[in-house]
C-alpha positions in Angstrom: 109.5 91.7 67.1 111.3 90.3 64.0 108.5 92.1 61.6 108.8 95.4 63.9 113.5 95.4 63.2 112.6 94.4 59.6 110.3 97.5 58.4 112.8 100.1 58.9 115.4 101.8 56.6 119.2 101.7 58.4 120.4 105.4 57.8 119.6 108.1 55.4 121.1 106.8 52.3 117.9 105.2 50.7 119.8 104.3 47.7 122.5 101.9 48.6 120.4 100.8 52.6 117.4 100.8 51.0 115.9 97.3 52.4 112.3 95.9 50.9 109.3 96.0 52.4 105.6 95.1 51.6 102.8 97.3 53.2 103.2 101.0 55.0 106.6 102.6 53.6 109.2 101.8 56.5 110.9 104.2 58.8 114.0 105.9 59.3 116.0 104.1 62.3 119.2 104.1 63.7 119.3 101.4 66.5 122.9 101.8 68.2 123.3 104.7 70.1 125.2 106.0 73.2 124.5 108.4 75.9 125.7 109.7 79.0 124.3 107.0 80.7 128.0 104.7 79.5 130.2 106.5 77.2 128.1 109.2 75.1 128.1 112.7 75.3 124.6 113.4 74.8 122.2 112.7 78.1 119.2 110.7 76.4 117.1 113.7 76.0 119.2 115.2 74.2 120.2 111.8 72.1 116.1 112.2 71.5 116.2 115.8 70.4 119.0 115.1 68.1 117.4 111.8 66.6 114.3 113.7 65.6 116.1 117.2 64.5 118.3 114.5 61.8 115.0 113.1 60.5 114.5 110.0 62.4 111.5 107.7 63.4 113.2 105.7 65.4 116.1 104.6 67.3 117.1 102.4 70.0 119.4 102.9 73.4 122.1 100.7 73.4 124.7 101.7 76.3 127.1 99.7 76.8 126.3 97.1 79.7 124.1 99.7 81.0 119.9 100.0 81.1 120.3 103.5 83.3 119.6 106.0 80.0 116.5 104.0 79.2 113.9 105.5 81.3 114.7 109.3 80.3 115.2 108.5 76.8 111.3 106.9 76.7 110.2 109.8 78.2 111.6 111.7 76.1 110.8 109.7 72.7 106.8 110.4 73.8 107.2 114.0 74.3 108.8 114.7 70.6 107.3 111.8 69.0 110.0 109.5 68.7 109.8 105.6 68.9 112.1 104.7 71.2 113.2 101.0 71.4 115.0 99.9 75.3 118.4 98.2 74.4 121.8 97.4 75.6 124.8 96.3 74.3 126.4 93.9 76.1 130.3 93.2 76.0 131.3 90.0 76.0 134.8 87.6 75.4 134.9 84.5 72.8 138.4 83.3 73.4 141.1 86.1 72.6 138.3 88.5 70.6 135.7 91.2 72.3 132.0 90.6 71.2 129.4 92.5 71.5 126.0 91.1 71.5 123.1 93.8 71.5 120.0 93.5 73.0 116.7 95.2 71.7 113.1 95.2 73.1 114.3 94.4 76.5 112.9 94.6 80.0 114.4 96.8 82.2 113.1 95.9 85.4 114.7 91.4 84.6 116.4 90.1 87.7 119.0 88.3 86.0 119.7 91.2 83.8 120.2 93.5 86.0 122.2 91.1 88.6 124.9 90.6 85.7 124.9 94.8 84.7 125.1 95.0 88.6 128.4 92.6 88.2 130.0 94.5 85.2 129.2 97.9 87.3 131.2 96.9 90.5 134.2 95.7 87.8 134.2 98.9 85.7 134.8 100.7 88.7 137.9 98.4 90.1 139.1 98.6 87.0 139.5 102.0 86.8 140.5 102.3 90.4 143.5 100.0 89.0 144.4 101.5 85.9 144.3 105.0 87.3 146.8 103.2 90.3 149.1 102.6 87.4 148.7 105.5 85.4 149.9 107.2 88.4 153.1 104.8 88.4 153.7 106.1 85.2 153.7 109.8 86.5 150.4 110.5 84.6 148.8 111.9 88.1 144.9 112.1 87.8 142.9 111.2 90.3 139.8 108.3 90.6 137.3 111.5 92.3 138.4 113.3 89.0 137.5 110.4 86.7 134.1 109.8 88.3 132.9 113.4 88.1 133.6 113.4 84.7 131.6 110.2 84.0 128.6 111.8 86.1 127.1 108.2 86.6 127.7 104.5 88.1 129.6 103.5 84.6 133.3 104.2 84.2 134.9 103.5 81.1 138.3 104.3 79.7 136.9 107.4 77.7 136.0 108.9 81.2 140.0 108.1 82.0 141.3 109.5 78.9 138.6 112.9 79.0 141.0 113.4 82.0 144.3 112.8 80.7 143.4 115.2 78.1 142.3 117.5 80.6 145.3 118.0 82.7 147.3 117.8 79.9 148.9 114.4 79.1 147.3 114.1 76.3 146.4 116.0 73.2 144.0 114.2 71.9 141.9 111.6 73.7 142.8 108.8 71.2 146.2 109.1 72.7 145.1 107.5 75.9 144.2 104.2 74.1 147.9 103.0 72.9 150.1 100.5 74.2 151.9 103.7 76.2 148.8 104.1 78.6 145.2 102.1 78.7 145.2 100.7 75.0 144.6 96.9 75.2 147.8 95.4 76.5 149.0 98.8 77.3 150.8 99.7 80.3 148.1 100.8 82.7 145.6 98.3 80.9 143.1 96.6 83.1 141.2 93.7 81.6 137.6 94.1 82.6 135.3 91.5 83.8 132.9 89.9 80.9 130.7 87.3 80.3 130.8 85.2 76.9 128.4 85.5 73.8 126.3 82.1 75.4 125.9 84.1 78.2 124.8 87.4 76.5 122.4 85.9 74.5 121.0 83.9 77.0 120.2 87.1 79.5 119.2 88.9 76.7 116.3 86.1 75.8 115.3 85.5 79.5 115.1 89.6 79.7 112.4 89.2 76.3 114.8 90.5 74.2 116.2 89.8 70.5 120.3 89.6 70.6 122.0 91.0 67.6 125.7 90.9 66.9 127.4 94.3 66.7 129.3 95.7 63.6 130.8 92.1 63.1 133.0 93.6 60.7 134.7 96.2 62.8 135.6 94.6 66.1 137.5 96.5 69.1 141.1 95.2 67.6 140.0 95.5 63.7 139.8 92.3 63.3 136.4 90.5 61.6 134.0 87.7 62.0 133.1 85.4 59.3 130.5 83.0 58.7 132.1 80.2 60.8 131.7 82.4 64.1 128.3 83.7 63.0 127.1 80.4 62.4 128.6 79.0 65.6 126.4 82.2 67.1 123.4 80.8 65.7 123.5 77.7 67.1 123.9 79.5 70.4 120.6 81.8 69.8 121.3 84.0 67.7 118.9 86.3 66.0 120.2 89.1 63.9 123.4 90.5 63.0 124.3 94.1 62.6 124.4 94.6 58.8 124.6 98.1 58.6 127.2 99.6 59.9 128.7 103.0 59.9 131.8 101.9 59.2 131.3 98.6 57.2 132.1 99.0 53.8 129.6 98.1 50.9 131.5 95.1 50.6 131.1 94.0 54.5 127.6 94.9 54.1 126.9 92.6 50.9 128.9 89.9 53.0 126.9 90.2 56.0 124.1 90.5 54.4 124.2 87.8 52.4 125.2 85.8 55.6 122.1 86.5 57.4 119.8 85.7 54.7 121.2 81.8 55.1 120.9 81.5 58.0 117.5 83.3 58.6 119.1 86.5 60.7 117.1 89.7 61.0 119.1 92.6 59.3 119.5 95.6 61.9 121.5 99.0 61.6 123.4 101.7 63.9 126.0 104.5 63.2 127.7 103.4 67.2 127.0 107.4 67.7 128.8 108.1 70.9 128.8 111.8 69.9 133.0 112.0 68.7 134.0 114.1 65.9 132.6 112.9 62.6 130.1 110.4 64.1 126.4 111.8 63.0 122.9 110.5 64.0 121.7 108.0 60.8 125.2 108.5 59.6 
């Protein structure tokens, strides 16, 4: 699998992600990507469509705690001819910072994968339940029915809360929603939600015949960054790649990290985090 993440090109500037390769010339790849199935906007077939119409070879579905948009994407990645690789990214909690730890070339159908995704469903949705409880102490009156009509599956995330805010009006933009005035970490109506740690991620993600790769170390949730003490600490838990290529790294974070994994022996992967926002692109 390590040869199969190493003989692609990250994005569609050649010039400054080009990565080398001996043999066939590599492929285009971007392997972080969201649907409908967590918090993207595009179902997986249309994720597909959009791969392929930007150019793509390849890309990977990696919803957050979530294998659901696996299955249709697959399908759809025969029909247009687009390899599609089952993932997941999986959050996760290393003292006071929020890791994520994807997971590529998974199995779908693992028991002990799908018991823990099982887990973080039944919490995502008490969550909500709470922090729509409190938004509605605040006056903010939207409704849980609401929330999970708008989600259109078994995940519910704070996007799917602030898509409503922004809807009936409390909000202009959906940013809005995540501040310290409403669902924002630490904010008001914020819920903490139920995670396992790094060990644990890269542990299921093995036992599930997966390779675990830490996501966009450079750019976590609170804009913080890891350096080489956590990712060596990460190796020594398992460890196999790290998220070099990132769409919003800059070419210094992506010399750093790059340089990082070629001590310690990482495999370099690459994602835009497309969720389908304004200004995200495909390949970025």
């Amino acid at each position: 699998m390590k040869n199969r993440l190493d003989r692609w090109i990250f994005g569609k500037e050649q010039e400054i992600l080009a990565l080398e390769t001996d043999g066939p010339p590599p492929k285009y790849a971007d392997l972080h990507l969201h649907t409908t199935a967590s918090d993207g906007t595009l179902t997986p077939r249309e994720l597909v469509i959009a791969a392929k119409d930007a150019g793509l070879s390849t890309i990977a579905i990696t919803d957050h705690d979530t294998i659901d948009g696996i299955e249709e994407a697959c399908r759809a990645g025969r029909e247009f001819d687009l390899e599609v690789i089952p993932g997941i990214e999986l959050s996760t909690i290393d003292g006071k910072k929020e890791i994520h730890i994807l997971g590529y070339f998974i199995d779908p159908t693992n028991c002990s994968l799908n018991a823990i995704i099982q887990k973080m469903i039944d919490a995502r949705e008490n969550r909500a339940v709470r922090m729509v409880e409190k938004l509605n102490e605040l006056g903010i009156e939207i409704t849980v029915e609401r929330v999970r009509e708008i989600s259109g599956t078994t995940f519910i995330g704070r996007p799917h809360i602030a898509r409503v805010m922004q809807e009936m009006g409390y909000i202009e933009e959906q940013s809005e929603a995540f501040t310290t005035e409403y669902i924002g970490s630490g904010g008001r109506a914020y819920i903490e939600r139920f995670k396992i740690t790094p060990a644990d991620a890269i542990s299921l993600i093995h036992e599930a015949g997966g390779v675990a790769v830490l996501a966009h170390p450079g750019y976590l949730g609170d804009r913080s960054t890891l350096g080489e003490e956590d990712i060596a600490r990460y190796v020594g838990l398992g460890l196999d790649g790290v998220e070099v290529y990132y769409a919003k790294h800059t070419e210094e974070q992506v010399e750093y990290y790059k340089g990082l994994a070629l001590t310690y022996g990482l495999m370099m992967t690459g994602g835009s985090d497309f969720h389908g926002g304004d200004g995200e692109s495909i390949g970025w």
